[in-house]
N, C-alpha and C positions, 0 to 999 in steps of 0.2 A: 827425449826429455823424460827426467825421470818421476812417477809417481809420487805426489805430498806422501811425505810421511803422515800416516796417522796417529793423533793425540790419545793416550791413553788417560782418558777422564778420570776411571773408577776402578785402576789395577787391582787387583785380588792377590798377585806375588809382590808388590813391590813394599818392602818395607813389613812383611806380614809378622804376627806374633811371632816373638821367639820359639824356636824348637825346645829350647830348656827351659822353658819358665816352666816352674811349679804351679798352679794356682793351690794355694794350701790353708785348709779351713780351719782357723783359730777361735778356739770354743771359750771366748773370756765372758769375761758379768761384770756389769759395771752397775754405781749407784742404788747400793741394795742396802746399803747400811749404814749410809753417809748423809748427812743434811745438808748441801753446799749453801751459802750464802744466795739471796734472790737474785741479786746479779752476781754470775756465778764467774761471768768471764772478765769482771773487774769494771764494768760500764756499762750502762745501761744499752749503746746502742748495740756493742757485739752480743750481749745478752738476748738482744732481741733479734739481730739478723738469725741466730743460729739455734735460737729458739724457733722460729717462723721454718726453718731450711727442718728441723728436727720433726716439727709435725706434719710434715706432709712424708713422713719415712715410712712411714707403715703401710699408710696404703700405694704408695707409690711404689715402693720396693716390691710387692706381692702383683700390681699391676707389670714391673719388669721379668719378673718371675714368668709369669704367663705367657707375654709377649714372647720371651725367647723362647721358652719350650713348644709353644704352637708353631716352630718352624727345625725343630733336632731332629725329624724325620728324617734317613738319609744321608745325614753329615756323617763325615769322614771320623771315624776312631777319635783323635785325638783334640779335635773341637765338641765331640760328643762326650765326652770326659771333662774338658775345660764348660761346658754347660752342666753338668750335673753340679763339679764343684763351684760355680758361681752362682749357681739356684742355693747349696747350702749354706754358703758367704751370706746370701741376702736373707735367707732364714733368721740368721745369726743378730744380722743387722736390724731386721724387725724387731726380733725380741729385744735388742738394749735400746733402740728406739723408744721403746712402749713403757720402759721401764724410766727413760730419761724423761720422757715427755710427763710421768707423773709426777714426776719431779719438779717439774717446771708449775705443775696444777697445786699442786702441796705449797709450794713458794707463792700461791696467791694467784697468778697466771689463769685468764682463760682461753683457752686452745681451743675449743671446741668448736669456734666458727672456722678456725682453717681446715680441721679436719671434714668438719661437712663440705664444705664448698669441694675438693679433693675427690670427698666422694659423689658429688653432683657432678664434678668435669668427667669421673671415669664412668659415672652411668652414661654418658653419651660417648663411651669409645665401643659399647658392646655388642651395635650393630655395625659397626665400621669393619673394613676389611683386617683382616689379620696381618696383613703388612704393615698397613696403616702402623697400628700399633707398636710394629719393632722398628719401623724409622723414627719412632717417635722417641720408644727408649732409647734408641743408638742416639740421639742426641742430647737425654737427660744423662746417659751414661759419659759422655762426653763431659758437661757441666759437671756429673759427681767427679771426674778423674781429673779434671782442671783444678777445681779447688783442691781438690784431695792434695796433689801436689805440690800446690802454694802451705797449704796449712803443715806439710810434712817441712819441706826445704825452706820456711821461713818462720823462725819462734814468734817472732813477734805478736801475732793469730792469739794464740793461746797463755803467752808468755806471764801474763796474771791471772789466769782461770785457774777455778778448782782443779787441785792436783789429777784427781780421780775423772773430775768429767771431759777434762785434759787426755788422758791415756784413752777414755774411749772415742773422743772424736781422733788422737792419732791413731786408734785399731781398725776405726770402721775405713781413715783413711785409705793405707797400706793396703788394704784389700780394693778398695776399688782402683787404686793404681793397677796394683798385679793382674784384676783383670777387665781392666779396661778395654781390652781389645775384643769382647764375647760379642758383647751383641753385634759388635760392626763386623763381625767375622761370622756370626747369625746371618746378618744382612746379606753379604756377599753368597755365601752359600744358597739362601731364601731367593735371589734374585739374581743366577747363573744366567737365566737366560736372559736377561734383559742386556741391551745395549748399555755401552759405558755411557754412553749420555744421558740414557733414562733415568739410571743409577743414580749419578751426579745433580742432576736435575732435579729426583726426589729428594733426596737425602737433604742438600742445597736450602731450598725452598722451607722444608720438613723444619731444619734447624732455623731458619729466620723465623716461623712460623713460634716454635718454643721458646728462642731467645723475648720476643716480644711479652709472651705471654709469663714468662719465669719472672721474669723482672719486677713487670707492673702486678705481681701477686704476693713474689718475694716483698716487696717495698712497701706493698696495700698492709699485708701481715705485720710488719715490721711496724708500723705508723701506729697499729693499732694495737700491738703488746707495748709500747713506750706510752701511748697516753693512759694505758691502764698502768704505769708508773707515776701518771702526772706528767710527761713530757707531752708539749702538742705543737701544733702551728709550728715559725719557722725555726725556733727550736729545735725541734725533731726530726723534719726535714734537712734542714743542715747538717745536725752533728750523728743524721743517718748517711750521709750524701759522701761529706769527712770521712766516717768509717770507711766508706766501701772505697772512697779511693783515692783516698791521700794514708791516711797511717790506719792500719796498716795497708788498705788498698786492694782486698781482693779482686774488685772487678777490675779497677785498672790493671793489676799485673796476670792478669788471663786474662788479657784483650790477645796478643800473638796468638797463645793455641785456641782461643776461640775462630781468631781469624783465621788460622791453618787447613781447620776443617772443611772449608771450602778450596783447598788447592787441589787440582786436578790428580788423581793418586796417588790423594791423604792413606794414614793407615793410622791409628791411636799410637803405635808401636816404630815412626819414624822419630820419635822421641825416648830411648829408653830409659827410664828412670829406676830402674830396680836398685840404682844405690841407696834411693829413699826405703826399699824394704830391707837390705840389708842394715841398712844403720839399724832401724826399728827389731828386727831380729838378731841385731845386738845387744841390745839393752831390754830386750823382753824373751829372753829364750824358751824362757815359761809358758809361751803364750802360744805354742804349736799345741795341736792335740796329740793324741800318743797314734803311732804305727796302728795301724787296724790290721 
């Protein structure tokens, strides 16, 4: 009789980054000399979701910074390269953050309690293990490349926002598509010796653990930039509820790859999307930096 097959839970080859993708660092500025309108993205409530997702970018992106680097020891050439240039992607990404996020305070907005709270959750990750930490990003990373995606292949998102704050949420997109697959390929590397089940197991767990907590903070933030519009109660609730998932629906239409991430020898990159960066590097060819 012959031996079960064994399940490969938490493959490392199957479906892995592309061999040709580029990851390539686009040195743009956005919102430097522009006043947008206070609702910038045409309504109050995507104003407010992506205002809420905008302020927790700074310190969050410099906490994924970390996380991957405190495991590059070791790695192979060409993930040690794809980490270098997604440490300077999220560099990029900080600074137009910080600059949008003023934007948002100039327009009346105060931001300042999501920023604290952000930095109250990562003062409690810095006696946590150093793993801890990159399962954590590999599933915020995940959440930035889900939306990233939807916001790129559907206008709808943007289709009345400021021109300009328009281009930078499709730049910061495009990049976190391209490299989406770092930190889960950090992870892989970080945790060779573990069993595929322990893998699956973490990672699994890790992401229910962020999805609970993304949501009910994203949605806290969000309640609480609309009543400092004047919107409250079931108002606000509703026509935040609407946003995310009837028109245009971000959470409903990244329910599949949220769901994906738990199939047994997931990879970011069983999905390839690079026609979203190529479109984008059609219509922005300006927006490479030059040859070093």
């Amino acid at each position: 009789m012959n031996a079960p097959a064994k399940i490969n839970l938490d493959a490392t080859k199957r479906s892995p980054t592309p061999n040709d993708l580029d990851i390539v660092v686009r040195d743009e500025r956005f919102n430097r000399e522009t006043t947008p309108n206070r609702w910038w993205a045409g309504d109050a409530f995507g104003t407010a979701w992506h205002n809420a997702l905008s302020a927790t970018f700074p310190r969050g992106e410099a906490f994924f910074i970390e996380a991957v680097k405190a495991h590059r020891e070791g790695a192979e050439p060409k993930l040690a390269e794809e980490i270098r240039a997604f440490v300077k992607q999220e560099i990029n990404h900080t600074r137009e953050h910080i600059a949008f996020n003023k934007l948002a305070e100039n327009a009346g907005y105060d931001i300042k309690a999501i920023d604290q709270r952000v930095k109250e959750m990562l003062d409690l990750t810095k006696d946590r293990p150093a793993i801890a930490n990159l399962a954590v990003t590999m599933a915020l990373e995940h959440y930035t490349a889900m939306m990233a995606h939807e916001f790129l292949a559907n206008p709808k998102h943007f289709e009345n926002a400021d021109p300009e704050v328009r281009d930078m949420w499709r730049w910061h997109s495009v990049e976190e598509v391209e490299h989406k697959g770092v930190a889960y390929d950090t992870w892989n590397h970080a945790t060779k010796d573990w069993s595929d089940w322990q893998r699956w197991k973490v990672r699994s767990l890790v992401m229910v653990s962020v999805t609970g907590r993304f949501f009910k903070n994203r949605w806290k933030d969000s309640l609480n930039l609309l009543a400092q519009d004047g919107i409250t109660g079931w108002k606000a609730r509703w026509g935040l509820f609407k946003y995310l998932t009837v028109t245009p629906g971000v959470v409903r239409r990244i329910f599949p790859a949220w769901l994906a991430y738990f199939k047994p020898g997931f990879h970011p990159w069983d999905h390839d999307d690079r026609e979203l960066i190529q479109k984008y590097e059609g219509e922005f060819a300006d927006a490479l930096m030059p040859a070093e």
